[in-house]
C-alpha positions as CSV (number, residue, x, y, z in Angstrom):
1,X,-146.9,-38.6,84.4
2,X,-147.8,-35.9,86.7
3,X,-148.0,-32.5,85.3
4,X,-145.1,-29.5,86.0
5,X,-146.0,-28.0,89.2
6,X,-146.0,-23.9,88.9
7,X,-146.0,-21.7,91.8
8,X,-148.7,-19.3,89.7
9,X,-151.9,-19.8,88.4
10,X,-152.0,-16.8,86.7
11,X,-148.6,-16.0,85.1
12,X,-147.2,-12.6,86.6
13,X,-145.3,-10.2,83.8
14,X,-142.7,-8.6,86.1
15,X,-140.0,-10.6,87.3
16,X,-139.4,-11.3,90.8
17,X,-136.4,-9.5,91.1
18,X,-137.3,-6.0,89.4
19,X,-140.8,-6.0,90.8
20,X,-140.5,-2.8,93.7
21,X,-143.1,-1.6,95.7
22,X,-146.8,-1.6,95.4
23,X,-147.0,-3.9,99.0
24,X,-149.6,-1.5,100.6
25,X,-151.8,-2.9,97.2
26,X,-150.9,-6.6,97.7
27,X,-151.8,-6.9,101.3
28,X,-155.1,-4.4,100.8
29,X,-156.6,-6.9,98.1
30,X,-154.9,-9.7,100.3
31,X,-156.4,-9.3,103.3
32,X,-159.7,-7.9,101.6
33,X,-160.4,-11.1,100.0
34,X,-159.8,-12.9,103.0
35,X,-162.1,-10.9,105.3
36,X,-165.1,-11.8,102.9
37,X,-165.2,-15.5,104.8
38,X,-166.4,-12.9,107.7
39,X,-168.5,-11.2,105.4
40,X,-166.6,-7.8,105.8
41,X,-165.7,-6.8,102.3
42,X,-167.1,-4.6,99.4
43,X,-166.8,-4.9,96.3
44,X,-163.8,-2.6,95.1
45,X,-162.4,-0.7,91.8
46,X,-159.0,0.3,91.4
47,X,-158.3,3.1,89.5
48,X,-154.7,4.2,87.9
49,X,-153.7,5.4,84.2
50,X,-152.2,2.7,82.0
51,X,-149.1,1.2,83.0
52,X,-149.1,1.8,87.1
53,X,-148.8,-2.0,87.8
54,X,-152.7,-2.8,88.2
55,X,-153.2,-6.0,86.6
56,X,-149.6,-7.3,88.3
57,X,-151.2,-6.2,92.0
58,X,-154.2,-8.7,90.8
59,X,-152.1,-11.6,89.7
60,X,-150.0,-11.6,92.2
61,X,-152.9,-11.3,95.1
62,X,-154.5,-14.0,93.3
63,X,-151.7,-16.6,93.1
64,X,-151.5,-15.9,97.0
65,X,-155.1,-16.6,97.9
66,X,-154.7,-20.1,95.9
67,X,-151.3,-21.1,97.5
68,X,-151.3,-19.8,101.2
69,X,-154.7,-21.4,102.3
70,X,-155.8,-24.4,103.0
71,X,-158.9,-25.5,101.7
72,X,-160.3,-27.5,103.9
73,X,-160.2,-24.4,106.2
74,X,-163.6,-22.9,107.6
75,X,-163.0,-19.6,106.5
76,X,-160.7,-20.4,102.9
77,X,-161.4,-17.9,99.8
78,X,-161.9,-19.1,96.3
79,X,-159.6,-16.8,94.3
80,X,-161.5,-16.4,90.7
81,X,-159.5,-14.0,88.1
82,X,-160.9,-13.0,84.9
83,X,-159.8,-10.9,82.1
84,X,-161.7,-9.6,79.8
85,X,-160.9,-10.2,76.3
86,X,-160.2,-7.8,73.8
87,X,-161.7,-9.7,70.8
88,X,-165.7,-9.4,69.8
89,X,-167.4,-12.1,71.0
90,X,-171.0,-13.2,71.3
91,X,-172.8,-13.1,74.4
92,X,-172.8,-16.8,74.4
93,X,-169.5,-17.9,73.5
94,X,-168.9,-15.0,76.3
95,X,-170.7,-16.9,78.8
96,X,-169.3,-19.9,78.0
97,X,-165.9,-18.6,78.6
98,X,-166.6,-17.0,81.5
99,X,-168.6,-20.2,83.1
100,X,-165.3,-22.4,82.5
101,X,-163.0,-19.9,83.9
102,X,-165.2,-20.0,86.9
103,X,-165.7,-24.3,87.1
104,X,-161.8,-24.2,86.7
105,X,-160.7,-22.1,89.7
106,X,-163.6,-23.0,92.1
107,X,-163.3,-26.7,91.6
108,X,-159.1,-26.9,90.8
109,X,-159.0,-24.8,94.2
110,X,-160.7,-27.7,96.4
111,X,-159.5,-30.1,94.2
112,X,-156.2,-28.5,94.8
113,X,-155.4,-28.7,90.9
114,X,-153.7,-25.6,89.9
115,X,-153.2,-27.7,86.3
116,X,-156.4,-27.1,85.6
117,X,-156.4,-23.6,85.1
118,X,-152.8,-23.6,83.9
119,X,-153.6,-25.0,80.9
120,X,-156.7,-23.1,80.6
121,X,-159.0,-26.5,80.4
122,X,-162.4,-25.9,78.3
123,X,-165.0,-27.8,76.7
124,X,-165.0,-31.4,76.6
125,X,-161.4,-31.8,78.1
126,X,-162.9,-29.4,81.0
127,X,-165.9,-32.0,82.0
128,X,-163.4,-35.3,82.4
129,X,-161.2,-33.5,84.5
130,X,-163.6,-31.8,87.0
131,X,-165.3,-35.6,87.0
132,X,-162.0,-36.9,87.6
133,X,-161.7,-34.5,90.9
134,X,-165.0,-34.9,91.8
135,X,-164.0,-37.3,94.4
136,X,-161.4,-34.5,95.8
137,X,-164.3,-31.8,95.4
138,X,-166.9,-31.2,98.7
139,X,-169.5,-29.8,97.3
140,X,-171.2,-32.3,94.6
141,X,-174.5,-31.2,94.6
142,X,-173.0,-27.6,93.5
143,X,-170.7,-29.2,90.9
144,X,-173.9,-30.5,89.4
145,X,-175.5,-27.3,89.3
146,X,-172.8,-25.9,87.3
147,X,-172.1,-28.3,84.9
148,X,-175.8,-28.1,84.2
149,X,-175.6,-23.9,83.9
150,X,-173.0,-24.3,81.2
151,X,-174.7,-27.1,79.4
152,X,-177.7,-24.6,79.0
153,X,-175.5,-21.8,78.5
154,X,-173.6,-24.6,75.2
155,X,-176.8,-25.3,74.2
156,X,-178.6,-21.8,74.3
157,X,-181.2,-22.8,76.1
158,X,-181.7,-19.5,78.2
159,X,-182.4,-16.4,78.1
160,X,-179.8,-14.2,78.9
161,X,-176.6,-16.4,79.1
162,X,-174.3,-13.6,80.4
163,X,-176.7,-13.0,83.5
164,X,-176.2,-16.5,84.0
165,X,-172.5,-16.9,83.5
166,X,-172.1,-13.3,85.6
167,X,-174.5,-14.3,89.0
168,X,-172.3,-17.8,88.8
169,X,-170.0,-17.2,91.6
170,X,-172.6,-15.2,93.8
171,X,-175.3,-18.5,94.0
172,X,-172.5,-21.4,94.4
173,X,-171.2,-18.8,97.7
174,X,-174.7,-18.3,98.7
175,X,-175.6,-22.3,98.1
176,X,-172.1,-23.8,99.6
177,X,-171.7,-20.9,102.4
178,X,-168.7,-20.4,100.8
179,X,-166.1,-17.1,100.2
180,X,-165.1,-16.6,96.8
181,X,-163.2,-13.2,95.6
182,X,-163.5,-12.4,91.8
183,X,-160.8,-10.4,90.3
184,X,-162.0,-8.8,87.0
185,X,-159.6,-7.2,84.7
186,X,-159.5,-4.9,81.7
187,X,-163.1,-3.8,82.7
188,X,-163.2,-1.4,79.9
189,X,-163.9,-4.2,77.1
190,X,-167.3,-4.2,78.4
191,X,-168.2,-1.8,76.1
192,X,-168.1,-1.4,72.2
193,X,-166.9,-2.6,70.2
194,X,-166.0,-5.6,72.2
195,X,-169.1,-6.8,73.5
196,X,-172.8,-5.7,72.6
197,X,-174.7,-6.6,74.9
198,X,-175.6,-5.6,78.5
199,X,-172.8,-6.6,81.2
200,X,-172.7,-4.1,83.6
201,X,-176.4,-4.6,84.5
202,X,-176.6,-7.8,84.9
203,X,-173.4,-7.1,87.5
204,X,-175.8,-4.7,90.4
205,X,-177.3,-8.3,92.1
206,X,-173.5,-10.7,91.8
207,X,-171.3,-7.5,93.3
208,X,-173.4,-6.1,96.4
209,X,-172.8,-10.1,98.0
210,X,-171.0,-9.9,101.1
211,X,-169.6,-13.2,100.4
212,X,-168.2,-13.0,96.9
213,X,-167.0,-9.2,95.9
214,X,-165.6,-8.4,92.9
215,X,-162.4,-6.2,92.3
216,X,-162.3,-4.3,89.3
217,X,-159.7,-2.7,87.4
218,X,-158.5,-1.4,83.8
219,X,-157.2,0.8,81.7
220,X,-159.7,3.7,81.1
221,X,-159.5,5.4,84.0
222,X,-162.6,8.0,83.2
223,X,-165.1,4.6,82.1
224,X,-164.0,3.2,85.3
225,X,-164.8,6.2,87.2
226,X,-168.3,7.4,85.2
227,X,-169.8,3.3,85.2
228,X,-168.7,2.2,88.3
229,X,-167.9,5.3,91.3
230,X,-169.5,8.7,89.6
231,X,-172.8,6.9,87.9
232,X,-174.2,4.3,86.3
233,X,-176.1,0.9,87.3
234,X,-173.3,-0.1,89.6
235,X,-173.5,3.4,91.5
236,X,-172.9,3.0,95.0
237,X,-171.9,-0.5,95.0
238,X,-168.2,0.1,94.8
239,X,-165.6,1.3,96.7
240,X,-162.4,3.1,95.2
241,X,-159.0,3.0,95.8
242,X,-156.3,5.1,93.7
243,X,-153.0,3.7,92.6
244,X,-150.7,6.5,91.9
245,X,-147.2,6.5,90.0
246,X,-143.9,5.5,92.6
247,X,-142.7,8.1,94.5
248,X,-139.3,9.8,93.8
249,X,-137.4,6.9,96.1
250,X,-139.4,3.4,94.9
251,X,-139.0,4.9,90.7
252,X,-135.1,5.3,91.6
253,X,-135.4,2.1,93.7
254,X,-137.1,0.5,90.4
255,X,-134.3,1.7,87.9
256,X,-131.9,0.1,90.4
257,X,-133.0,-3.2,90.3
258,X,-133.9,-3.0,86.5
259,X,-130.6,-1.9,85.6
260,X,-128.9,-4.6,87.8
261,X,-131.1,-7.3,86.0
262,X,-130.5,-6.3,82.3
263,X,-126.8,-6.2,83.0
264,X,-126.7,-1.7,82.1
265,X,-124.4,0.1,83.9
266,X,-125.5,2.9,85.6
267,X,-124.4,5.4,88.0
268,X,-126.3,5.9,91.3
269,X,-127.2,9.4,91.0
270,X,-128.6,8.4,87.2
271,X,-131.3,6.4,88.9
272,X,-133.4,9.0,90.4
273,X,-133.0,11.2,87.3
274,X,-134.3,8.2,85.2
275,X,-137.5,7.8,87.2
276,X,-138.6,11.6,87.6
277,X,-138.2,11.5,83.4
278,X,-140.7,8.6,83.6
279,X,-143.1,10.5,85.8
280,X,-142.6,7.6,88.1
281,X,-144.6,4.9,85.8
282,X,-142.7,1.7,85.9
283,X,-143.1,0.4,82.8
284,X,-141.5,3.6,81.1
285,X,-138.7,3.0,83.4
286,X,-138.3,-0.7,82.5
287,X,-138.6,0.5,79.1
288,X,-136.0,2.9,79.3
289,X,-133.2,0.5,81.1
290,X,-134.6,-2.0,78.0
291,X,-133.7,0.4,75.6
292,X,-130.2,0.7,77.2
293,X,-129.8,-2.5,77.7
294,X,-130.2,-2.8,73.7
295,X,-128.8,0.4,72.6
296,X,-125.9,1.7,74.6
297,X,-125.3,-0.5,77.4
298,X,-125.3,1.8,79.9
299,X,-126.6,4.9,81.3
300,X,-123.3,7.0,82.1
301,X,-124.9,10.7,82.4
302,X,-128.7,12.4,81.6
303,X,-127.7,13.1,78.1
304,X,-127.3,9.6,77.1
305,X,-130.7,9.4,79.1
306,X,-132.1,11.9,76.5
307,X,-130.9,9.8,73.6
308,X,-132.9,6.5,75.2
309,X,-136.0,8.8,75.4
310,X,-136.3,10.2,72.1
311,X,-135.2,6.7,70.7
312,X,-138.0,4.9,72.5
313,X,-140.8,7.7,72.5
314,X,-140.0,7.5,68.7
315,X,-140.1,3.9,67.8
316,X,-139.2,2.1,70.9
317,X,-141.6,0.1,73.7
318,X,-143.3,3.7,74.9
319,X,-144.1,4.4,71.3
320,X,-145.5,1.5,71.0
321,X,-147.6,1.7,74.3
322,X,-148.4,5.0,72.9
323,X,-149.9,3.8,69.8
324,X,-151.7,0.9,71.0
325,X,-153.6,3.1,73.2
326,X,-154.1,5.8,70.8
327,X,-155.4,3.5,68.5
328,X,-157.8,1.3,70.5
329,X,-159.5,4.8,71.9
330,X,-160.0,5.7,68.4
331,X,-161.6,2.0,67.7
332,X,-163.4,2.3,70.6
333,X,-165.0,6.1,70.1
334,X,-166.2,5.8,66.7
335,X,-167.8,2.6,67.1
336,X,-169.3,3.6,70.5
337,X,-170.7,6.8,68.8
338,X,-173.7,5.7,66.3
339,X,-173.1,8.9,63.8
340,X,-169.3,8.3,63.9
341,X,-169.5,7.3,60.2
342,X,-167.5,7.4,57.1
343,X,-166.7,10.3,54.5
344,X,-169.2,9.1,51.9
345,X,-172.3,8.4,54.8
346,X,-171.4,12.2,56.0
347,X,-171.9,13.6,52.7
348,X,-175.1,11.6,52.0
349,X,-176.3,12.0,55.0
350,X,-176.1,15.7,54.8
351,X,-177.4,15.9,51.3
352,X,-180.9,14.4,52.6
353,X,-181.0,17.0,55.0
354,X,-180.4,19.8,52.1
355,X,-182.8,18.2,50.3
356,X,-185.6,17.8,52.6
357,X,-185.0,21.8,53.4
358,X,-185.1,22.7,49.6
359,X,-187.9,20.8,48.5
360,X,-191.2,21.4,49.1
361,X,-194.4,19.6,48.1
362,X,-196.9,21.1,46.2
363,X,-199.9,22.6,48.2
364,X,-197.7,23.6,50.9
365,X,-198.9,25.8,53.4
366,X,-197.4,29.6,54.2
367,X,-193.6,29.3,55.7
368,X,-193.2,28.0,59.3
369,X,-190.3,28.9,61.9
370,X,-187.8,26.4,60.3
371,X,-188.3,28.1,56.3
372,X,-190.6,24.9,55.2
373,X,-193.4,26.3,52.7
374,X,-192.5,29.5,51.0
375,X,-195.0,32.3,51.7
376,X,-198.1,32.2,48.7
377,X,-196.5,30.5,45.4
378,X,-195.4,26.9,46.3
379,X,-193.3,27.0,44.2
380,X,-190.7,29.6,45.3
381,X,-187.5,27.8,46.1
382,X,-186.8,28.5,49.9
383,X,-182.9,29.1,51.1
384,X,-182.0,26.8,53.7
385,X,-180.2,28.9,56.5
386,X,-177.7,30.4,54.3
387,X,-177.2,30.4,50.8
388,X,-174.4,28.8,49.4
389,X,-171.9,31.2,47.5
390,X,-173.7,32.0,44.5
391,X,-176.9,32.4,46.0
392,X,-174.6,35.1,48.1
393,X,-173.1,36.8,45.3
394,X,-176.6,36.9,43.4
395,X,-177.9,38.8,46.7
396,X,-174.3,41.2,46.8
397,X,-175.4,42.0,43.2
398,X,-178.8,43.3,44.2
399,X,-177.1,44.8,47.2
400,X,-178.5,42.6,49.9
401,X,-176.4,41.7,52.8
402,X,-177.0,38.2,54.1
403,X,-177.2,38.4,58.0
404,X,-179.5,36.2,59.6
405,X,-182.7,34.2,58.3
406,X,-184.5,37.6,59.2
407,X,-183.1,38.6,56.1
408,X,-185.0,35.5,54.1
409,X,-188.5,37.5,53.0
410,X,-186.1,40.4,51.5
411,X,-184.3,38.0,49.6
412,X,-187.1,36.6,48.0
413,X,-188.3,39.4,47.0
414,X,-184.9,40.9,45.2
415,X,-184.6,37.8,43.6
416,X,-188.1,37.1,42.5
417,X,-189.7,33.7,42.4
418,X,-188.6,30.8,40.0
419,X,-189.6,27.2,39.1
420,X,-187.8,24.9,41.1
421,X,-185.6,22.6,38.3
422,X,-185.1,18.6,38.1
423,X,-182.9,17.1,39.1
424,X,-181.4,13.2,38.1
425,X,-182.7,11.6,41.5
426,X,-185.7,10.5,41.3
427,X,-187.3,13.8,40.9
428,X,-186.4,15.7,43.6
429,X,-186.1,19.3,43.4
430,X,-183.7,21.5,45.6
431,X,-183.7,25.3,45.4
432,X,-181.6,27.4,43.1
433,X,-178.2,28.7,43.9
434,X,-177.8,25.8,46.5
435,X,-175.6,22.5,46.0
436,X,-178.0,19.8,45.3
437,X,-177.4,15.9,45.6
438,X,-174.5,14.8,42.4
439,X,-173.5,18.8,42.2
């Protein structure tokens, strides 16, 4: 039984009749891709804030490349995308995955097997199927060499398995003199806490090839910009190209068409009024005629649009958007951080830094720049660099005024010296007046 032909091999989000604009995007990456068979093409990063229609530009660019050629043409492209997964991962089972995403487009392209990467073949099911399309495939030799990459890469028997999963594409272009153009998406899960290990190194050798570039996109706009244009180890290996929200005509354009498909009624002079409240993002607009669609029914004047917008900001698909994002920055910034840590690590942490400031060994020498070793007895407790508030009130009783640490020898001497006292811990002593460790 032969399997149900699709016209995609990566599933686009928008339907065809809502999706508007963006075609100065599509025939860029379009005729990009193709011009790296002449060797003409740099690798390239699009940047855009969340929601602009990025990932839909590479899905629909790459579903072109694999149905408009030919590939028995000279000058055909491979069209390779690859998302990268929000899940933590090991670098291995990361190779892995990104080896077979790589065996399935390269060889289901000459093979001329879209099934093969629509049902997202791996492992065992992966190797009968490319040996079943060997005889369809040209370049055996090359198949070999990659079947043998990802049985190392299985077995752990290298090294670095992400370098070798990542310079994939580049060595079977350079071996076959072939063009292939990778699409990589949601770049940003390179980073913690999705992945830790190095990707973006191992990236400087497989993006400079003339003959297999790499597009890059994602949603964090300012990693994009710091890793890959501003600095980084891919500095000056990229090109960039800004996607910007629809202009006034395309957002109302957008609403139009969106309306029209979800069955709201809408006046004409509602839609540009919809898409300059969206800033001209098209998924808030779809989100708003969604909301409609489900709510009201229709969008008769700009008050029931401010109903739609306070419903879906609140608890609708912007909220939602809104908290996803919110949430996964957070994720991201206190596990990227390495003293982002918890309430009870703070506090504990901080108490060994009082304490090491407190105490002081016996034999100590005469007091340095930082207040470690009190000046001729030992053991004279030393303030850290302020005194807690008893150790102020003591020193508003004698009628000091606590400034600065130039202050510190006058205190002393007002309130004499003092044995430091035990505490439960081990033995460790802190100074009078000051919070110690349990108080």
């Amino acid at each position: 039984m032969n399997p149900p032909q699709t016209d995609w091999i990566v599933e686009p989000i928008v339907p065809e009749p809502i999706y508007t604009d963006r075609q100065e995007f599509l025939d860029f990456f379009y005729k990009a891709a193709l011009n790296a068979a002449r060797r003409l093409t740099q690798s390239t990063v699009m940047l855009g804030q969340r929601r602009m229609g990025k990932t839909e530009i590479f899905k629909r660019v790459v579903n072109r490349l694999f149905f408009e050629q030919d590939p028995a043409a000279p000058e055909a492209v491979v069209p390779v995308y690859f998302s990268f997964p929000a899940k933590q991962m090991s670098e291995t089972r990361f190779a892995v995955d990104y080896l077979e995403n790589f065996i399935r487009h390269y060889v289901g392209f000459y093979s001329r097997r879209p099934d093969m990467i629509v049902k997202m073949l791996a492992g065992e099911t992966l190797l009968i199927a490319v040996e079943k399309a060997r005889p369809l495939f040209p370049f055996t030799k090359t198949l070999d060499w990659m079947l043998e990459w990802l049985d190392s890469v299985v077995r752990e028997d290298c090294v670095f398995p992400s370098r070798m999963a990542i310079e994939a594409p580049r060595r079977v272009a350079a071996i076959d003199d072939a063009a292939i153009a990778v699409f990589l998406d949601e770049f940003q899960n390179t980073r913690l806490p999705q992945y830790d290990f190095d990707i973006v190194g191992f990236m400087q050798e497989a993006v400079e090839s003339p003959t297999c570039p790499h597009f890059v996109t994602g949603s964090a706009m300012s990693m994009l910009s710091r890793e890959i244009i501003g600095r980084g180890a891919l500095f000056g290996r990229f090109r960039g190209m800004d996607i910007k929200p629809m202009t006034g005509y395309w957002g109302a354009e957008m609403a139009r068409k969106a309306a029209a498909y979800g069955g709201v009624e809408m006046p004409e002079l509602m839609a540009p009024v919809v898409a300059d409240r969206c800033g001209g993002n098209p998924f808030y607009i779809r989100a708003v005629v969604n909301q409609a669609a489900l709510t009201l029914g229709a969008i008769p004047d700009e008050e029931a649009i401010n109903r739609l917008l306070a419903v879906d900001l609140s608890s609708g698909f912007i909220w939602g958007e809104l908290h996803d994002q919110v949430m996964r920055w957070i994720e991201r910034a206190g596990r990227r951080r390495p003293h982002a840590m918890g309430v009870p690590e703070q506090m504990a942490k901080r108490q060994a830094r009082r304490r090491g400031r407190a105490g002081t060994p016996a034999g100590a020498g005469p007091m340095d720049q930082r207040g470690h070793g009190p000046p001729g007895n030992p053991n004279v407790a030393v303030f850290p660099r302020r005194p807690d508030r008893r150790g102020r009130k003591k020193a508003r009783e004698k009628g000091i005024l606590w400034s600065d640490r130039k202050d510190l020898d006058a205190l002393l001497e007002h309130l004499g010296p003092r044995p430091l006292p035990k505490l439960d811990d081990g033995g460790e002593t802190a100074s009078p007046g000051i919070a110690g460790p349990g108080k």
